[in-house]
FILOTI-651375 format. One record per residue: residue in three letters; x, y, z of N, C-alpha, C in turn. Coordinates in steps of 0.02 Angstrom, whole numbers, plus 50000, padded with zeros to 5 digits. Layout:
// residues N
alaXYZXYZXYZ;...
//
This chain:
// residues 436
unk493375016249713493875012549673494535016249678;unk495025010649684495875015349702496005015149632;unk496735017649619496955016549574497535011149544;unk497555006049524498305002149533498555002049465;unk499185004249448499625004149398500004997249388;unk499944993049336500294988749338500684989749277;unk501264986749276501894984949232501984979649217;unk501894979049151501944972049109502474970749071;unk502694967149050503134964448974503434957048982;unk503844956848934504114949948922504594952149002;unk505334947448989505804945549026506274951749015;unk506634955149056507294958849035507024965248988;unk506524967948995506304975648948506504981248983;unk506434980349048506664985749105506104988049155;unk505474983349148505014981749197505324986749277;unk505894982749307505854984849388506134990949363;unk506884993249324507104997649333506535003849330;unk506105002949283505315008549261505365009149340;unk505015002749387504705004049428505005007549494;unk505735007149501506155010249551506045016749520;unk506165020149476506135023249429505595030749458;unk504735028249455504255028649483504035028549536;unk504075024949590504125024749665504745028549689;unk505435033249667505825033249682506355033249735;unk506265021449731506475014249773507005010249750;unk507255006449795507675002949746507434995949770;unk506694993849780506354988649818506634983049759;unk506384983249682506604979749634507144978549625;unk507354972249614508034969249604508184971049528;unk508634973549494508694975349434509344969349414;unk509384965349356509754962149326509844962249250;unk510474959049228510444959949144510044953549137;unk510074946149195509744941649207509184942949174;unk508844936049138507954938849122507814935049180;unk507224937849212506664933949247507004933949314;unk507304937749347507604938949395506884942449462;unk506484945549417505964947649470505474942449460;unk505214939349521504734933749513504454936649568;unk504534938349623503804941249684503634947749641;unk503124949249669502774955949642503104961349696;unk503254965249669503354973749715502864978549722;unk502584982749767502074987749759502444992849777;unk502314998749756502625005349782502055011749774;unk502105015649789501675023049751502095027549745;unk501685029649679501995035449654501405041249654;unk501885047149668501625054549687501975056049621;unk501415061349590501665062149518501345069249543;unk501575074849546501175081949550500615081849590;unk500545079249650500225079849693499665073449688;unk499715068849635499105063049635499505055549652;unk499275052449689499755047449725499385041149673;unk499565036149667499385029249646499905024549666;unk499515016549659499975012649686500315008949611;unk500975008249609501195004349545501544996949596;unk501304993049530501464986049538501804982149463;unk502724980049510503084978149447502994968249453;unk502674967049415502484959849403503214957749351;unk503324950949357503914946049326503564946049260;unk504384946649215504114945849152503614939349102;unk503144941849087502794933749055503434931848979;unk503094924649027503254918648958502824913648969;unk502764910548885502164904648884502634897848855;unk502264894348893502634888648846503124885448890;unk503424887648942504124885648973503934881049025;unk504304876149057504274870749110504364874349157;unk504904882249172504994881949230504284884049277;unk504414880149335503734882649372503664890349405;unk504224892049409504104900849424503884905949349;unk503974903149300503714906949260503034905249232;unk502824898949261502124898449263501674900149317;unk502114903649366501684907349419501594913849393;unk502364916449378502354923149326501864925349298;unk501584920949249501114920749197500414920449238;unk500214917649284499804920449340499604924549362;unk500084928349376500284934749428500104939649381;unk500284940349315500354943749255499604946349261;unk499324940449247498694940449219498054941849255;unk498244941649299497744945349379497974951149370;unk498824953649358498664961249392498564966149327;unk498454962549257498014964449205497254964249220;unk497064960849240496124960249286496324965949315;unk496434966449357496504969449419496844977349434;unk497124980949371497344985949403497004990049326;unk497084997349378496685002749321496955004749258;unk497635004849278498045005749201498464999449195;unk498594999349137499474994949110499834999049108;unk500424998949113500945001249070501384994549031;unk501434996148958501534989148937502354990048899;unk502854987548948503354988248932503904984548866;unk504164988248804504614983448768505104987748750;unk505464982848725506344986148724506454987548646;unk506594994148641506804996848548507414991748534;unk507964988348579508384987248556508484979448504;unk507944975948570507774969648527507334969648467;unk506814975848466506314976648425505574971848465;unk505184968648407504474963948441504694959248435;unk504524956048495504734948348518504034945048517;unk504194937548503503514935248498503104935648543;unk503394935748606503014936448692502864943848670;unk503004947848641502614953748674502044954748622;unk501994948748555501264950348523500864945248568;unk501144940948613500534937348657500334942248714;unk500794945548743500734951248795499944954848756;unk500354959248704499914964748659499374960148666;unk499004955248643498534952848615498044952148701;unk498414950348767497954949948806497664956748828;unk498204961548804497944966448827497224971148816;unk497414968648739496734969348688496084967648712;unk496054959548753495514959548768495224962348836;unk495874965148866495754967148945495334970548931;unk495354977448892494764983648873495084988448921;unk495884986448952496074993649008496354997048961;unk496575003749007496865008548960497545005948967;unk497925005148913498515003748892499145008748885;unk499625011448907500115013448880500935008748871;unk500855009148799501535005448760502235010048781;unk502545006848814503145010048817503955009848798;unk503935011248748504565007448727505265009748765;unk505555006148813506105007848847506735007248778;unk507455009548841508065009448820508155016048745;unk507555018848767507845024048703508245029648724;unk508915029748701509335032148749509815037848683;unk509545037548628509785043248573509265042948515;unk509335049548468508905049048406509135042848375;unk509305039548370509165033748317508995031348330;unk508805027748406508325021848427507655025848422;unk507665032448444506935034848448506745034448373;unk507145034748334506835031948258506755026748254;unk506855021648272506585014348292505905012348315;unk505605016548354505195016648397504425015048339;unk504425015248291503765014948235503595007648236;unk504095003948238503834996648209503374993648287;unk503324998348333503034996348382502194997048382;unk502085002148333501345003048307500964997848293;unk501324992848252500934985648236500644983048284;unk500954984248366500534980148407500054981348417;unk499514986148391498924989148391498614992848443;unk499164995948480498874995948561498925004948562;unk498995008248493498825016248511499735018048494;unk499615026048560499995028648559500715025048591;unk501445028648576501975025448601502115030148634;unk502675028148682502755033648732503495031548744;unk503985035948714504795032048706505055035948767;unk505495031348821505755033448870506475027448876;unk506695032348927507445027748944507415026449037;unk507135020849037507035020949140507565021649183;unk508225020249147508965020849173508925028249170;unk508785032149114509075037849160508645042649182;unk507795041149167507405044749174506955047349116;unk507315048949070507145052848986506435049748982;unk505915054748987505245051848927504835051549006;unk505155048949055504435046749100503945052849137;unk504395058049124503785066149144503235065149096;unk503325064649037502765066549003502365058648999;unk502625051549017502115045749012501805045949088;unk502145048649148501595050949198500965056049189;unk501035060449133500875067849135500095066249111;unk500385058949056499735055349020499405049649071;unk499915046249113499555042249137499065045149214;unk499235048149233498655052949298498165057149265;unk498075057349186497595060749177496935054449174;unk497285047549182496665043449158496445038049241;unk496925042649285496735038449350495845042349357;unk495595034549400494895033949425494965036649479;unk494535042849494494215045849574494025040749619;unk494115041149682493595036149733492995039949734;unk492615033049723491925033049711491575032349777;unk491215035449794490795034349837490105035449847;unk489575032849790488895036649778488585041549834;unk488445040549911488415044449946488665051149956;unk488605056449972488855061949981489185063850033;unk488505060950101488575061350148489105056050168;unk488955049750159489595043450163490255049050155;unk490335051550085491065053550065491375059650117;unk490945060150178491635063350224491475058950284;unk491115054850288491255050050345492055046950339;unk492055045350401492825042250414492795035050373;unk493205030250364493185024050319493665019650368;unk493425014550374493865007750436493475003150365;unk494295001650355494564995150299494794989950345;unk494304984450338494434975350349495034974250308;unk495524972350329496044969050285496254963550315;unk496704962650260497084951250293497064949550235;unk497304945350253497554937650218496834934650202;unk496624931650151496054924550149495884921050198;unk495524920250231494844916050257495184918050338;unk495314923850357495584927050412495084926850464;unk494064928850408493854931250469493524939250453;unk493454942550408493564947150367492684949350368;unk492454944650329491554943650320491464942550371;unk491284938150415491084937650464491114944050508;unk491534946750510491514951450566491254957950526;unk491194958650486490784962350454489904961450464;unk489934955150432489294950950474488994953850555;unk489514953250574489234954450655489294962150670;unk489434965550634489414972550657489034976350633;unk488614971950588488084975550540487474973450561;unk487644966850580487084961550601486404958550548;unk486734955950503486494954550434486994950550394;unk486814944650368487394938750323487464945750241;unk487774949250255487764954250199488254951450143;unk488894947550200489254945450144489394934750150;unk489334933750093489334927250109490114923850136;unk490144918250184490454916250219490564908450219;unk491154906150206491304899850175491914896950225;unk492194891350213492984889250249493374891550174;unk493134891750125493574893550074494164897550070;unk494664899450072494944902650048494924908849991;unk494744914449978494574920349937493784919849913;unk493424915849976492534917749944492644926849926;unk492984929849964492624936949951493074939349918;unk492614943749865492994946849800492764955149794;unk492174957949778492214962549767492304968549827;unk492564976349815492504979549870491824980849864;unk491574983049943491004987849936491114989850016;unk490554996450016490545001350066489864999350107;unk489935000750165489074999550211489405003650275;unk488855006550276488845013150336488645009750397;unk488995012650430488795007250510488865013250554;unk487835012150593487505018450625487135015450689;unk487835014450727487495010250785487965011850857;unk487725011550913488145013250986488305021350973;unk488085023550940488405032450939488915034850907;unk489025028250827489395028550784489255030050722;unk489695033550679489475035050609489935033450552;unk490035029450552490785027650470490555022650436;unk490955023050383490985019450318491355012650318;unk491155005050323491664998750338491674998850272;unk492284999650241492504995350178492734989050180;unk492504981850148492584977050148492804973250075;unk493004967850064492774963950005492284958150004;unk491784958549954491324955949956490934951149885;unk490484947949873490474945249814490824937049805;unk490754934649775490804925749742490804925349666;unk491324924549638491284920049593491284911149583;unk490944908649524491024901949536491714898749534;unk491394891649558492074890149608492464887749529;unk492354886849479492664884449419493204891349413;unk492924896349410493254903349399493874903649458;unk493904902449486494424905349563494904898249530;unk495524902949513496104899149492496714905749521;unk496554909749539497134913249565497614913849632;unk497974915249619498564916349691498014920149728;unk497994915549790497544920749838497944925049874;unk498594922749879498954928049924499144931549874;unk499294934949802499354938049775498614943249765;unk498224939149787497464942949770497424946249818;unk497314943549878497414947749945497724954949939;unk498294952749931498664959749939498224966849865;unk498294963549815497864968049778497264970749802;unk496974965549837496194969249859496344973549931;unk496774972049963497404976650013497534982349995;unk497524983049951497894989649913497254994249888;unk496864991149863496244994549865495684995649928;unk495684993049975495514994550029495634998950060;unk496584999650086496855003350123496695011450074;unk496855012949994496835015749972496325021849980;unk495565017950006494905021750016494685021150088;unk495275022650126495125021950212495525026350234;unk495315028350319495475032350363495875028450394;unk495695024050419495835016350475495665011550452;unk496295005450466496284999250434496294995150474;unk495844991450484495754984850524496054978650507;unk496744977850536497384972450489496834967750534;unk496564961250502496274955050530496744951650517;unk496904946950572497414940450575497214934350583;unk497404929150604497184921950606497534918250680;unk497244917850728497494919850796498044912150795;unk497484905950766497954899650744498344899350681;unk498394904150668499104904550611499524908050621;unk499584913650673499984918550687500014924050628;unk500454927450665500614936150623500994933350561;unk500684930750499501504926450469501694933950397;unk502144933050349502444938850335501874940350283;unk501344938350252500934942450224500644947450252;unk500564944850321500114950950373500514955950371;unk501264953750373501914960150394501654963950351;unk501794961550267501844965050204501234968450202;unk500644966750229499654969650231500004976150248;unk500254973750328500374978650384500804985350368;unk501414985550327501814989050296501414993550237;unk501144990850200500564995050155500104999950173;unk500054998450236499405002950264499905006250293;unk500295006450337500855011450361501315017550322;unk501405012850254501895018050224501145023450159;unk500445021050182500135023150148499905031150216;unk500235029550255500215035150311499275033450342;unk498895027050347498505025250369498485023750434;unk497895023350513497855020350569497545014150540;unk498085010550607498055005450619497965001550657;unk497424996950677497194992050715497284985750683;unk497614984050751497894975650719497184969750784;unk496864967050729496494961650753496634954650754;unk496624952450821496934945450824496034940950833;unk495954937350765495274932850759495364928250776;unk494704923650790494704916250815495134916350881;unk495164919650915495554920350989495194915651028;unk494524915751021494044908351054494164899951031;unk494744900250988494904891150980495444891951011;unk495914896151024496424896351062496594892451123;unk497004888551146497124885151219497364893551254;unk497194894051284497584899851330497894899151417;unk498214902451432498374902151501498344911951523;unk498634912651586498554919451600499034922651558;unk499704919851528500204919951482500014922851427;unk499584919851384499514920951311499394926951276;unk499024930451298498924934351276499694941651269;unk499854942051328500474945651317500884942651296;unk501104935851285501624932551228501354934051173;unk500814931551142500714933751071500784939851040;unk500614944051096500654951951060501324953051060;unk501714951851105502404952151095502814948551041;unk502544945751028502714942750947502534948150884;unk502034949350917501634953750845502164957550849;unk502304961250915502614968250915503564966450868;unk503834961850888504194960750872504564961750782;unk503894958750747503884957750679503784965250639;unk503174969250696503174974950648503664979650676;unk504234977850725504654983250745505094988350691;unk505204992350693505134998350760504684999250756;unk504015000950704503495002650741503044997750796;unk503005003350859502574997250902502155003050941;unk501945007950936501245011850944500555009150902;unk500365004250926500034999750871499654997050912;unk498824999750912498444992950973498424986050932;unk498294982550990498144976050967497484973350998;unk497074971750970496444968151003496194962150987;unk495994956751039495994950651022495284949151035;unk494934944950960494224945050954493814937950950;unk493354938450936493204931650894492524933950862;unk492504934950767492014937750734491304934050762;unk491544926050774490864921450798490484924550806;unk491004922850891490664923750968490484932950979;unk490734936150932490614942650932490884944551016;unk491384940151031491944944151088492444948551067;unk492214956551106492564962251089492764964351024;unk492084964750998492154964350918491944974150919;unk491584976050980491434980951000492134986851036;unk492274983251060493154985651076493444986151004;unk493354982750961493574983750914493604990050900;unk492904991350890492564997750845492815004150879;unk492805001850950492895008550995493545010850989;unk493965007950981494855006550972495085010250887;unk494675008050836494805010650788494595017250784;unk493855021750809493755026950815494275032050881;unk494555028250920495205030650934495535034950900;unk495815028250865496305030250805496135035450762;unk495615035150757495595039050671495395047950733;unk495065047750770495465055050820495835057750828;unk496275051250830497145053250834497365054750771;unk497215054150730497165053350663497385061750634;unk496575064050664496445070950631496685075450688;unk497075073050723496985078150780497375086150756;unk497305090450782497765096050756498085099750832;unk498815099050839498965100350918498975108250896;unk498815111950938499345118950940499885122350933;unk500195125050893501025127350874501255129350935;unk500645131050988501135135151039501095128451090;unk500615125151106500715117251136501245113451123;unk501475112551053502005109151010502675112851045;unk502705119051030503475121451045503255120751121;unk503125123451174503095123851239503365117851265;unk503005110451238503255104451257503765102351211;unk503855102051146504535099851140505105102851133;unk505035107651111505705111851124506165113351181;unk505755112151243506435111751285506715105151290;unk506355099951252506655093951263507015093551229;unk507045095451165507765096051087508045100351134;unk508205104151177508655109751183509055105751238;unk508745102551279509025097851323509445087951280;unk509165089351212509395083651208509685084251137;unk509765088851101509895092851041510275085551004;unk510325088250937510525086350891511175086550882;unk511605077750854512285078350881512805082850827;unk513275086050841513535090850810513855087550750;unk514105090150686514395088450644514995093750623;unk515355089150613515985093350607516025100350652;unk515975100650706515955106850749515225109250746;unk514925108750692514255115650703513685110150740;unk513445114850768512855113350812512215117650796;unk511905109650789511045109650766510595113850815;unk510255116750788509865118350858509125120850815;unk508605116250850507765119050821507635123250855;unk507275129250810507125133350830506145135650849;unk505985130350781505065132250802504845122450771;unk504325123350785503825118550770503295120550730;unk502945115650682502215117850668502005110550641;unk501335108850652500935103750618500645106850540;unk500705103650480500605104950428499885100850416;unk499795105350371498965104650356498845097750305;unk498985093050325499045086550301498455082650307;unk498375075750274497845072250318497975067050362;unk498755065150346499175062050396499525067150441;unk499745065150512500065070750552500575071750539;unk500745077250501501445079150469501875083250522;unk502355086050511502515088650571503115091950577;unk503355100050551504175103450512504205104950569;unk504955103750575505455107050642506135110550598;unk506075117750616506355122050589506925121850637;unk507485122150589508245122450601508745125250559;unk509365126050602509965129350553510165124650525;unk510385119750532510535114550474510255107750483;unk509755107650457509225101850426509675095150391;unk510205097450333510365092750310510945088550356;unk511065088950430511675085750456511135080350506;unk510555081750502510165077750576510215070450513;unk510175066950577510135057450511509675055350572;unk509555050250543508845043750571508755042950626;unk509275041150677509115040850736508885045050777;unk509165051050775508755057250800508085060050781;unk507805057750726507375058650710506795054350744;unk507035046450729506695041950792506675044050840;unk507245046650885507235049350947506555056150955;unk506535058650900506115065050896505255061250905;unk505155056350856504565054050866504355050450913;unk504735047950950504775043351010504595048751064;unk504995053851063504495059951107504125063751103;unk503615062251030503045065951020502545062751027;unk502665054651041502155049251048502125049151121;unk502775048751154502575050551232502255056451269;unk502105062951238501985067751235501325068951214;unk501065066551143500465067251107500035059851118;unk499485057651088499445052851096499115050951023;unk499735047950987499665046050914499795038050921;unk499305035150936499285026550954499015025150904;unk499175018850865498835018150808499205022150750;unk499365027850733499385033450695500325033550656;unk500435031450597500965032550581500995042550558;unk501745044850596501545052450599502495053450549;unk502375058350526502845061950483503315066650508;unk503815066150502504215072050559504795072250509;unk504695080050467505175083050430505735089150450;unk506405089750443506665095850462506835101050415;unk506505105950414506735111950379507175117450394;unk507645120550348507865126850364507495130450395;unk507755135450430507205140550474507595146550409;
//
């Protein structure tokens, strides 16, 4: 089980600003506007070394015609199901609004752990304000100001003491490697799970979100040993009233969360469309390998063409990154569903690999010295050592006299010749510069 932080309240409490706040992003659109955030945002936050994912959901309202705030109210209410904590946001300045005793009251029955947070407290007299918030019955208060920061050390300090461990009853499972099925709804997902296990383990429908719960199954076959995390499970069909593409991505987030390697599944007749992007971006900035699977490749019309047009599309969408296999399957027909497997244990090699400090400098250092870093104001950059850091993603400090003048492109330039150099396919890698 991952952990997901969600952020609740009415309209206008300070919901995104919290959440830029926390991720420290400026992904959230911040307005004096109410109801200005209507897509959901995900980000993670690293709080003292424990990472979680937070998710800023649109403020609820009941009762209203408009149709985005009856998706709101949707969205709300899944990522109350659905995530390990609340944080349940209201404003000292207005005081309790009627929306936030309907808020308070669902929260009650969620049974999650709750923290009340009363924003905008921005001097002692509002923090003397802060009592009449007790009525909502939901515990302790936790008074902060998200504009400027004030209060949120110590409501992290409380909220990572109540994040959930990944679970993994096995022992042995818990250092096997983990390849996470991900996608979009009715991608293709079960089935190929199905066929790699060789057992209907998970049930398989034309439906749209048959599969719900995660679970783990060890797959000990061709001279392989890992953990497939999938989603799995049915509820009745009366029950399934939710955004599936909002669900997706939640059960996305918990997938990628408890994996080595992520198996992005696509829909070969629907194309790469931007949920896959957004799948695809999650598992990347979660510093995860990645295998991108193109399914149902067997209803396809094809010519000798197709296949390198399509991937060139793919490549296009997730640019700049494009060290990224692509493999084209069909869960059915169980074509190269085995390439699959072989392709992801690739990755996750590349994954752990650990190069040599003296391999590292030998090969790149004469190439920075030949292609150095462009000067600023007269002084000139120059790296002096390399080292791979003891990470579980490939991290990677290049020691220099002045670290703070190198900017982005050189840095691309830097990884662009450690991928031609190393062989990190699949593998989003980290490349920091330090003072020497």
């Amino acid at each position: 089980m991952s952990n997901i932080v969600a952020i609740v309240g009415r309209p206008n409490v300070g919901k995104s600003t919290l959440f830029n706040r926390l991720t420290g992003s400026r992904h959230a659109i911040v307005d004096e506007v109410s109801g200005v955030t209507r897509d959901r945002h995900y980000g993670v936050c690293d709080w003292n070394g424990k990472e979680f994912s937070v998710i800023d959901t649109g403020g609820y309202v009941i009762g209203s015609d408009d149709v985005f705030e009856a998706e709101i109210r949707k969205q709300v209410e899944l990522a109350i199901n659905e995530a390990t904590i609340i944080i349940f946001v209201v404003d000292v300045v207005d005081g309790i609004h009627d929306y936030d005793q309907i808020v308070a009251q669902l929260l009650r029955k969620s049974k999650k752990k709750v923290f009340v947070v009363v924003n905008k407290v921005d001097n002692s007299e509002r923090y003397n304000m802060i009592s009449e918030f007790y009525s909502l019955g939901l515990g302790e208060l936790y008074a902060i100001s998200s504009a400027s920061g004030a209060g949120t050390g110590d409501l992290l300090d409380e909220v990572v003491k109540h994040l959930n461990p990944d679970i993994i009853l096995d022992k042995e499972e818990e250092r096997l490697p983990k390849f996470a099925i991900i996608g979009r709804p009715n991608v293709g997902k079960s089935s190929l799970l199905n066929a790699l296990i060789g057992e209907d383990r998970n049930i398989v429908t034309s439906i749209a979100g048959t599969t719900r719960d995660t679970i783990h199954k060890r797959y000990q076959s061709f001279g392989h040993d890992f953990v497939l995390v999938d989603t799995a499970g049915v509820r009745k069909k009366g029950k399934v009233h939710e955004d599936l593409e909002f669900y997706s991505v939640m059960r996305s987030i918990r997938a990628i969360e408890s994996s080595d390697v992520c198996l992005l599944m696509i829909d070969a007749q629907e194309g790469f469309e931007s949920q896959d992007v957004n799948i695809f971006h999650l598992a990347e900035r979660n510093h995860k390998g990645i295998v991108i699977l193109v399914n149902k490749w067997d209803l396809i019309e094809k010519d000798n063409q197709s296949t390198k047009v399509f991937e060139q599309q793919i490549r296009e969408k997730i640019a700049p990154s494009k060290d990224v296999p692509i493999v084209f399957i069909s869960a059915i027909t169980k074509q190269r569903i085995l390439k699959a497997l072989e392709t992801a244990v690739e990755v996750h090699q590349n994954r752990i690999q650990k190069i040599a400090t003296r391999k590292l400098n030998d090969i790149m250092l004469p190439i920075l010295e030949n292609n150095p870093p462009p000067s600023f104001k007269g002084k000139f950059i120059k790296v002096k050592f390399i080292t791979q850091l003891p990470t579980h993603a490939p991290t990677f400090a290049f020691y220099c006299n002045l670290p703070q003048y190198i900017k982005e492109p050189y840095k691309r330039f830097v990884e662009n010749k450690m991928r031609e150099n190393f062989n990190f396919n699949g593998v989003p890698i980290l490349i920091f510069f330090r003072q020497k």
